[in-house]
ChimeraX commands (.cxc) that place a marker at each C-alpha (Angstrom):
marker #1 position 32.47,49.75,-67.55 radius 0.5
marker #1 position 33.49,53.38,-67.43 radius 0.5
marker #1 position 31.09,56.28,-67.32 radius 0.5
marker #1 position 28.94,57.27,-70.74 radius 0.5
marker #1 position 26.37,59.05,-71.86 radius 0.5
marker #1 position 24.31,56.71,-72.86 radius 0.5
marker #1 position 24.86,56.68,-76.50 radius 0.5
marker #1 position 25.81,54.13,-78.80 radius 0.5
marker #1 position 29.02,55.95,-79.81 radius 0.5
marker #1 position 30.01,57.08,-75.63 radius 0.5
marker #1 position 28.95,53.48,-74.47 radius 0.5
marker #1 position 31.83,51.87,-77.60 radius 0.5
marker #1 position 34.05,54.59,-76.25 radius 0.5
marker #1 position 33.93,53.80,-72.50 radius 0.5
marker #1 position 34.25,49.83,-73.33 radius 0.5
marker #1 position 37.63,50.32,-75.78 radius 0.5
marker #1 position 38.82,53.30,-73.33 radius 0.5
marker #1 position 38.21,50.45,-70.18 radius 0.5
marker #1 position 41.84,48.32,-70.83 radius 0.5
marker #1 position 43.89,51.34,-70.48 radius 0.5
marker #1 position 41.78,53.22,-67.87 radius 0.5
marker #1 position 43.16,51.06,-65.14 radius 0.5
marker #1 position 46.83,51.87,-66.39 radius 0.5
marker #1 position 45.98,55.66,-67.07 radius 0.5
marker #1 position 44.85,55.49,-63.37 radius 0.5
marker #1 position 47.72,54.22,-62.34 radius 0.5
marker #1 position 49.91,56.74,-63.88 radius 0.5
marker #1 position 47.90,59.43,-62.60 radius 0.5
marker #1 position 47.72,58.43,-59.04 radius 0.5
marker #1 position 51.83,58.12,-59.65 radius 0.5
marker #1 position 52.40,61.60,-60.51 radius 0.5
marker #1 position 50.62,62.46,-57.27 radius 0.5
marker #1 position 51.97,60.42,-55.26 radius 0.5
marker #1 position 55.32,61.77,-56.16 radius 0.5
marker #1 position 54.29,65.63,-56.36 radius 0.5
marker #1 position 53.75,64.97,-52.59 radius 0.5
marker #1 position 52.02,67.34,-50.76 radius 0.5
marker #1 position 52.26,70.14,-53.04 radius 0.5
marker #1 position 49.98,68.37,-55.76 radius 0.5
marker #1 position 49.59,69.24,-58.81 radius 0.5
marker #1 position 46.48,70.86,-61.13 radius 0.5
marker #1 position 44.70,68.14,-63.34 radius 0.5
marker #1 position 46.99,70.57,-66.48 radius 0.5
marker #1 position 50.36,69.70,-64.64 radius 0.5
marker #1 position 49.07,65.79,-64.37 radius 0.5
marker #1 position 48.64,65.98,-68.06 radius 0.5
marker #1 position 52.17,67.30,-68.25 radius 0.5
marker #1 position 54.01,65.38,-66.09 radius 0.5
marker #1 position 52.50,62.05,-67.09 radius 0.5
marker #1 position 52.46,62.28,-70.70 radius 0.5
marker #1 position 48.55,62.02,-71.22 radius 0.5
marker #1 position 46.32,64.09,-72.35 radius 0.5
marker #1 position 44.14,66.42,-70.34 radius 0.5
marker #1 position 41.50,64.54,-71.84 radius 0.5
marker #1 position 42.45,61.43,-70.51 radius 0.5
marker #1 position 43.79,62.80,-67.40 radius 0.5
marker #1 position 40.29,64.68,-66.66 radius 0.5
marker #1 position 37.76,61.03,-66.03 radius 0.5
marker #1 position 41.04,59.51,-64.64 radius 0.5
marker #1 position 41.06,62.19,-61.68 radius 0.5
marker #1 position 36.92,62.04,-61.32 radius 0.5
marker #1 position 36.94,58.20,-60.83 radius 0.5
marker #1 position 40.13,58.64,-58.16 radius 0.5
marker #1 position 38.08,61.31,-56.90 radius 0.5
marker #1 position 34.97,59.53,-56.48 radius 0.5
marker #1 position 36.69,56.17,-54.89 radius 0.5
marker #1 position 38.96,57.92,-52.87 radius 0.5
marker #1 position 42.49,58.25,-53.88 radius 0.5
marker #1 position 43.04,61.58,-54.33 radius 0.5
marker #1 position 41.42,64.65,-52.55 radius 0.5
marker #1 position 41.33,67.99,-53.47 radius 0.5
marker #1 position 43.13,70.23,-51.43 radius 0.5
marker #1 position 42.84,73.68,-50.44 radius 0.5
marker #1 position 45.16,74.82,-52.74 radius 0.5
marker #1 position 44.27,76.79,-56.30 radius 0.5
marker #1 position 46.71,77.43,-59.12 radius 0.5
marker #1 position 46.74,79.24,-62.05 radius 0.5
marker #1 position 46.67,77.08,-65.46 radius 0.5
marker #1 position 48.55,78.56,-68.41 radius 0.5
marker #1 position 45.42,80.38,-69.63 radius 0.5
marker #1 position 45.43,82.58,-66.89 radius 0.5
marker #1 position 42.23,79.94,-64.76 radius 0.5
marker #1 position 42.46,79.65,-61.48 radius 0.5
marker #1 position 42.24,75.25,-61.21 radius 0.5
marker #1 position 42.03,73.01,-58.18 radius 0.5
marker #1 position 45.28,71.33,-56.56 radius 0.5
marker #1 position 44.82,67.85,-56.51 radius 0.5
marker #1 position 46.88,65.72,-53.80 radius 0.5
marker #1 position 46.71,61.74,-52.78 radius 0.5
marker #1 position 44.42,61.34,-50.11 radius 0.5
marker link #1:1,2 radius 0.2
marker link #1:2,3 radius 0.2
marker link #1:3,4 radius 0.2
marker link #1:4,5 radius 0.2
marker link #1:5,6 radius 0.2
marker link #1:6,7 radius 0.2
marker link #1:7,8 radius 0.2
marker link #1:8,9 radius 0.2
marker link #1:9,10 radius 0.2
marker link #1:10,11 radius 0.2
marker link #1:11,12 radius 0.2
marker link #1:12,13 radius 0.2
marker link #1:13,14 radius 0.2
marker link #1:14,15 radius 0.2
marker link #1:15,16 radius 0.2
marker link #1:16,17 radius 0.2
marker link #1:17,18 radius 0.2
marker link #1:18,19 radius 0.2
marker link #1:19,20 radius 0.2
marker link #1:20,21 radius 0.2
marker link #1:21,22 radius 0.2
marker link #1:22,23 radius 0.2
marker link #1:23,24 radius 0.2
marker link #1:24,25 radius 0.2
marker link #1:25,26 radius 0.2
marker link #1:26,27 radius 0.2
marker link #1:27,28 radius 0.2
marker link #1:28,29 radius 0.2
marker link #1:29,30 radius 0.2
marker link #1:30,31 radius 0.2
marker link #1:31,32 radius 0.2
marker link #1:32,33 radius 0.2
marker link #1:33,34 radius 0.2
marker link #1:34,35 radius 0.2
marker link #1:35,36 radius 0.2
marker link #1:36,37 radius 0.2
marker link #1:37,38 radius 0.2
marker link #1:38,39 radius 0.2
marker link #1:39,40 radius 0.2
marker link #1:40,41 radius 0.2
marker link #1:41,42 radius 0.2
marker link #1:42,43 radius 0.2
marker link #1:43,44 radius 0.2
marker link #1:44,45 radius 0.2
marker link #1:45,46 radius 0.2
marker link #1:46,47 radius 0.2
marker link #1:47,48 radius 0.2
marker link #1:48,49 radius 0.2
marker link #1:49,50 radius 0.2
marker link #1:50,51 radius 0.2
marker link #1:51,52 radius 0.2
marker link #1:52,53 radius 0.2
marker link #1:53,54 radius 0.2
marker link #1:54,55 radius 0.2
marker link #1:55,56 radius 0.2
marker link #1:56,57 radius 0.2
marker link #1:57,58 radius 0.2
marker link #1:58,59 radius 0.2
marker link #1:59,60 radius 0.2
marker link #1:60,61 radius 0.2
marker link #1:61,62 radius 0.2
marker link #1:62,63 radius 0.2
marker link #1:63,64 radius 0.2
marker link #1:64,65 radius 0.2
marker link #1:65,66 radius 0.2
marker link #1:66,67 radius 0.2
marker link #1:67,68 radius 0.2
marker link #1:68,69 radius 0.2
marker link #1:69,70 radius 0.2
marker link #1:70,71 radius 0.2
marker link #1:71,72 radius 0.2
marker link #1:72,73 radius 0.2
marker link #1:73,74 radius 0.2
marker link #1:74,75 radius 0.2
marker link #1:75,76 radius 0.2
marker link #1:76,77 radius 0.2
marker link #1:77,78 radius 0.2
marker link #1:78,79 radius 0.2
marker link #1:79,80 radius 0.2
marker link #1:80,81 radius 0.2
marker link #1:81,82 radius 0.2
marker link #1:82,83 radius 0.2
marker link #1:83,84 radius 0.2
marker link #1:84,85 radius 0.2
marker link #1:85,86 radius 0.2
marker link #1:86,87 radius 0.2
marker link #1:87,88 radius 0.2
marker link #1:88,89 radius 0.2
marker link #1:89,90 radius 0.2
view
C-alpha cells in the first residue's frame, strides 16, 4: 500500500490511488529517462507527462527512495521564481 498518514480518509486514499501509482510511476520514470541527462524539476515532470504536480510529487519520493532516479547537482528555477532540485534516472 502507498504511504498515509494514518487516517481513515489518507489510508482510503493511498488504497484507490495504489492501481494507478504503478502506471503514474511509470510515466514519470519515462519523462526522465527521455530528458536524459539534463533532467528535469519535479514542475517540468508535471508538464511534460500530463499529471499533476500532485501526483507527480509521491511518484518521484517512492523512485527516490527505491532507487530510480537520483537527484543531481543541478537546481532550476520553477515558474514562481523557487529555486527546485533537478531530478535525473539513476
Amino acid at each position: 500500500m502507498l504511504a498515509h498518514n494514518k487516517t481513515q480518509t489518507s489510508i482510503e486514499e493511498a488504497i484507490t490511488k495504489e492501481p494507478t501509482a504503478a502506471t503514474d510511476r511509470e510515466r514519470v520514470l519515462g519523462v526522465l529517462r527521455r530528458a536524459g541527462d539534463r533532467g528535469l524539476t519535479r514542475e517540468e515532470i508535471a508538464q511534460r507527462s500530463g499529471l499533476s504536480e500532485n501526483s507527480v510529487r509521491p511518484r518521484c519520493c517512492e523512485l527516490l527512495k527505491s532507487g530510480h532516479i537520483k537527484n543531481s547537482d543541478r537546481f532550476a528555477y520553477t515558474k514562481s521564481g523557487h529555486n527546485a532540485s533537478v531530478l535525473v534516472v539513476a
